[in-house]
N, C-alpha and C positions, 0 to 999 in steps of 0.2 A: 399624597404626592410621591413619598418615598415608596411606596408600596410598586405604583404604575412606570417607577423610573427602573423597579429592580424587575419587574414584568415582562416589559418590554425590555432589558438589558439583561437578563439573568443569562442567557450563554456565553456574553463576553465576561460577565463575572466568572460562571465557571470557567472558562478557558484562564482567566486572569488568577485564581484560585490554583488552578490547577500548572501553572506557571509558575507559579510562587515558593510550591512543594519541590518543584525538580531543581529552582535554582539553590533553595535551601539544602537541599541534596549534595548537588555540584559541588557546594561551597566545602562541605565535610569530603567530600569526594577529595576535590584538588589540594587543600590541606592535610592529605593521609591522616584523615582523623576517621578512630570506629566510630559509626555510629552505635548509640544506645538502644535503639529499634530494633537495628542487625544482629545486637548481643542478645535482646530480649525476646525474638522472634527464635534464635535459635536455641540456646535453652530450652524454649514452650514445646519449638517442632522436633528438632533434632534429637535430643535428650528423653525429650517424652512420651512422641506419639509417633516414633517408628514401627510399627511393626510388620511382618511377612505379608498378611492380606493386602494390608494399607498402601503398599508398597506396589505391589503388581495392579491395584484400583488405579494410582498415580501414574503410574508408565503408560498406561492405557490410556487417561484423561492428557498428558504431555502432549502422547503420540497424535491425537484429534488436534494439536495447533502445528504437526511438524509437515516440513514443505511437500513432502508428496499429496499429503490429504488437502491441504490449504489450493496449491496448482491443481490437483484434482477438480474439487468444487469448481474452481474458477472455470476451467476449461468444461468443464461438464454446464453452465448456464452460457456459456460462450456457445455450445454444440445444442443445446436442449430447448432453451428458453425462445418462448416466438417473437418476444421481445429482444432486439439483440443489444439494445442498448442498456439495458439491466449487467446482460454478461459482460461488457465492455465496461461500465463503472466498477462490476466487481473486481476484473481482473486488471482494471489501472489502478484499483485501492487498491489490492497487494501487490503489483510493482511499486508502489508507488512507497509505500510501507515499509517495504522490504530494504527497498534502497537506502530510506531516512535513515532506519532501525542502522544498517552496515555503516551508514557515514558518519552518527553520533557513537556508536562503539570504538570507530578508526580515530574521531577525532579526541576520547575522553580515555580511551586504553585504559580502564580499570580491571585489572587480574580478578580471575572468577575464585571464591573463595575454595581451598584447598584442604582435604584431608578427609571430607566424610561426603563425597560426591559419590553416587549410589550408582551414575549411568558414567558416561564415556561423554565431553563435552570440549570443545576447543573452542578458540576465539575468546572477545573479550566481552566483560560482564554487563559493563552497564550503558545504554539499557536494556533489561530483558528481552531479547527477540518472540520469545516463542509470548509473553505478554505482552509486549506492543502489538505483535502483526494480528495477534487473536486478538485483541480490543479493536483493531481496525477493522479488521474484518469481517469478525461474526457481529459487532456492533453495529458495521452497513448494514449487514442482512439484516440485524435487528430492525434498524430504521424505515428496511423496503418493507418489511411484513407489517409493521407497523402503520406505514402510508398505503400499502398496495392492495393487504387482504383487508375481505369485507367481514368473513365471518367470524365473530368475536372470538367464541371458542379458537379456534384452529390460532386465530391471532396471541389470545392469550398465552396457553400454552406453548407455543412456538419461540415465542420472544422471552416466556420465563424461564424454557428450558437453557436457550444461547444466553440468560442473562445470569444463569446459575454455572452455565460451562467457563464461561472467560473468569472471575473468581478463582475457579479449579485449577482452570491452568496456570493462573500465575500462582496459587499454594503449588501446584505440583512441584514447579521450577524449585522453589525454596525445599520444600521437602526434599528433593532428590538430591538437593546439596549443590545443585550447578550457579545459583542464584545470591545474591544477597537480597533480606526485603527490601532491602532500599533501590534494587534494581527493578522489582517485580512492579514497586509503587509510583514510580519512576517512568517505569515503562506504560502503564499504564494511565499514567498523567498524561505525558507527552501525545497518544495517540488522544485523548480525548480534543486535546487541541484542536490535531490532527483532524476528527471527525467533526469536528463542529464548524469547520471550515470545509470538507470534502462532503458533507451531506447538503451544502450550498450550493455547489456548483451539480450535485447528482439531481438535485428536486429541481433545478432549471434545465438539466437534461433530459428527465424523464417527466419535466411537468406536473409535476405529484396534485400540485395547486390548481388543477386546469378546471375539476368540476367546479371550484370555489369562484374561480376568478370569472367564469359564465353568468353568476349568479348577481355580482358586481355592478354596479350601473357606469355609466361613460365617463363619469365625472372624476367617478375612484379609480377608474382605469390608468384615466391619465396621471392621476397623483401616483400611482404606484411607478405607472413607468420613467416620472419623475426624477423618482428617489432608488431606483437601480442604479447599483454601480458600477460605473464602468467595469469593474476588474474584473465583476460578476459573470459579466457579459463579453470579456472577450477569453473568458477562460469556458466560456457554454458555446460560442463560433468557434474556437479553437478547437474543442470537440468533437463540433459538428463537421468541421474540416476533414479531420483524422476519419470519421465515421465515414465520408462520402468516398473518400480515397481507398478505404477499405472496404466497401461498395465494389468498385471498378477499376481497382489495380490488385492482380495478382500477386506481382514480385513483393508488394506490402505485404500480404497475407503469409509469402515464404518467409520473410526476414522477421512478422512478429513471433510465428512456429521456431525458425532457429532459434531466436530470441529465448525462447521458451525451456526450447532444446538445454541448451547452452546453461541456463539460470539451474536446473534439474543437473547436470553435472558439475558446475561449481558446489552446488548440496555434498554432492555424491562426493566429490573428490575430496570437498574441504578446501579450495584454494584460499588463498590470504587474501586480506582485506585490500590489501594494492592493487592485485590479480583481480578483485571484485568493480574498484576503482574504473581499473582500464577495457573489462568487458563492459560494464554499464556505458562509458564514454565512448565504445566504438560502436554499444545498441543506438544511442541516441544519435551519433556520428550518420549511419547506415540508414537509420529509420528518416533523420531529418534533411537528408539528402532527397531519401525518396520519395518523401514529399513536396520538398522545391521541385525536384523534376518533373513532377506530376503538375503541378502550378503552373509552369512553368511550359510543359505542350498543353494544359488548358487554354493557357492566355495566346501562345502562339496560332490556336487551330481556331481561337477566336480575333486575331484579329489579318492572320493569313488564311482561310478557308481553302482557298485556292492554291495547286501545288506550290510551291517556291523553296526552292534551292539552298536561301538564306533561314529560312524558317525551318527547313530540313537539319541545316547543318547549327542552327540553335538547341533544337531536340535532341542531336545525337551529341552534343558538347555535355551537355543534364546530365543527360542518360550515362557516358561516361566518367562524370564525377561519380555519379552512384557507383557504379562496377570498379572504379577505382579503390573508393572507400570500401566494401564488399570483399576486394582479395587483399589488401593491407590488414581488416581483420578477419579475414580466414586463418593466414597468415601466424599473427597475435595469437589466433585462438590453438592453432597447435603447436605454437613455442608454449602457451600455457599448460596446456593438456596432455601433451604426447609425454611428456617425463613422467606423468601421474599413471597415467593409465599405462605404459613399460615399465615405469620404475618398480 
């Protein structure tokens, strides 16, 4: 009995396991107490296994989780892949990641430890960026190759080489002195969360289950569709929404490239975590404007087909919210940027 309760529930265990580790974390965190892990990890690393070679191996493994290579991948399965909703999952897991990663740093402000930092790092420690967004990330890809490819070989190795690289990179972090372990292990808890809930909403996007559920008789059908959950389901139409809109609206496809733009210069610049705050609120701002607009002459051109005046001038009231929203943060974005890039 206990066996087929932990079978059937072992993801929320690990998710609940792994919940447990960050809040025990926090707890030493917000009490400015060392941890014993952080003392004992660094002695082992710092103290013992610095050396020249080891050193340029690690900048090198960092640099495979840092934002150009991570935006790279994304955008290269976003332009490559003939599947475009593979690219679209990858590239909302690391917005998506990205964002969490900045807002649990802004809200926990824990100082990165100081004095034997090896690279050049700002912002705050915990938790680890460059090991969350890599557990999120190469962890999805893990999951796609894992459900997608057929041919074992290519499968295996593929998935054991990203299951050997996200490890690396959170030792890099700590090696290089920018990290505490407790940020690395941290960081990498949190995304698992993370992924055990965003590899739900991606297998109902991509269907992963579609041969299995053909194979299924009527009866089990109905029991599955059952026991879907709401939440499930309107986080897989709300997808589907966004995909159909980026389909057949342009000005979307401009605002998620800016979007992109703009993410690739806060890197580059370094802005503050506030500055990161208010671009992300004027993307989501821009972006969900232009989706009501778009709704919004759908439903109109459905239920006025025929010219009408009032139906014109509903259209063009949308339409102006959006450009409204659009030069307020253009606006935003070079009161942020013009000091950085003259200064």
């Amino acid at each position: 009995m206990l066996k087929k309760i932990i079978e059937k529930n072992y993801k929320w265990i690990i998710a609940f396991l792994c919940l447990i580790i960050v809040l025990m974390i926090l707890e030493d965190i917000f009490e400015n107490e060392q941890l014993e892990l952080d003392v004992f990890v660094y002695r082992l690393v710092i103290l013992n296994l610095r050396s020249e070679p080891l050193t340029v191996f690690m900048k090198v493994i960092t640099n495979l989780s840092s934002a150009y290579v991570l935006i790279a991948i994304a955008l290269g399965t976003l332009l490559f892949l003939k599947n475009k909703k593979i690219g679209l999952c990858i590239s909302s897991n690391l917005a998506i990641a990205t964002i969490l990663n900045q807002l649990l740093k802004y809200i926990i402000q824990r100082p990165r430890p100081d004095g034997y930092r090896l690279i050049i790092e700002s912002g705050y420690s915990f938790p680890s960026g460059h090991s969350m967004v890599s557990m999120a990330f190469y962890g999805l890809i893990i999951y796609l190759i894992w459900k997608m490819v057929k041919n074992k070989k290519i499968k295996y190795i593929s998935c054991g080489i990203l299951g050997l690289l996200i490890p690396l990179i959170g030792f890099s972090r700590i090696y290089l002195g920018v990290h505490y372990a407790s940020d690395v292990i941290g960081g990498f808890a949190i995304s698992i969360v993370y992924l055990l809930l965003f590899t739900n909403v991606t297998k109902s996007i991509l269907q992963l289950e579609k041969g299995k559920t053909k194979m299924m008789n009527k009866r089990k059908m109905v029991e599955i569709r059952k026991k879907r959950k709401k939440l499930r389901n309107s986080f897989k139409y709300a997808f589907e929404g966004i995909k159909e809109a980026w389909k057949t609206e342009q000005n979307l496809k401009i605002h998620f490239i800016i979007m992109f733009l703009v993410i690739i210069a806060g890197f580059v610049f370094k802005i503050t975590a506030m500055e990161w705050i208010v671009c992300l609120l004027l993307f989501a701002l821009v972006i969900s404007l232009e989706l009501i607009n778009t709704a919004i002459e759908t439903t109109v051109d459905i239920a006025m087909p025929e010219i009408n005046e009032k139906a014109k001038y509903a259209k063009d009231i949308a339409a102006g919210a959006v450009l409204f929203s659009a030069i307020i943060s253009v606006i935003v974005g070079l009161i942020i940027f013009l000091p950085k890039i003259f200064g």
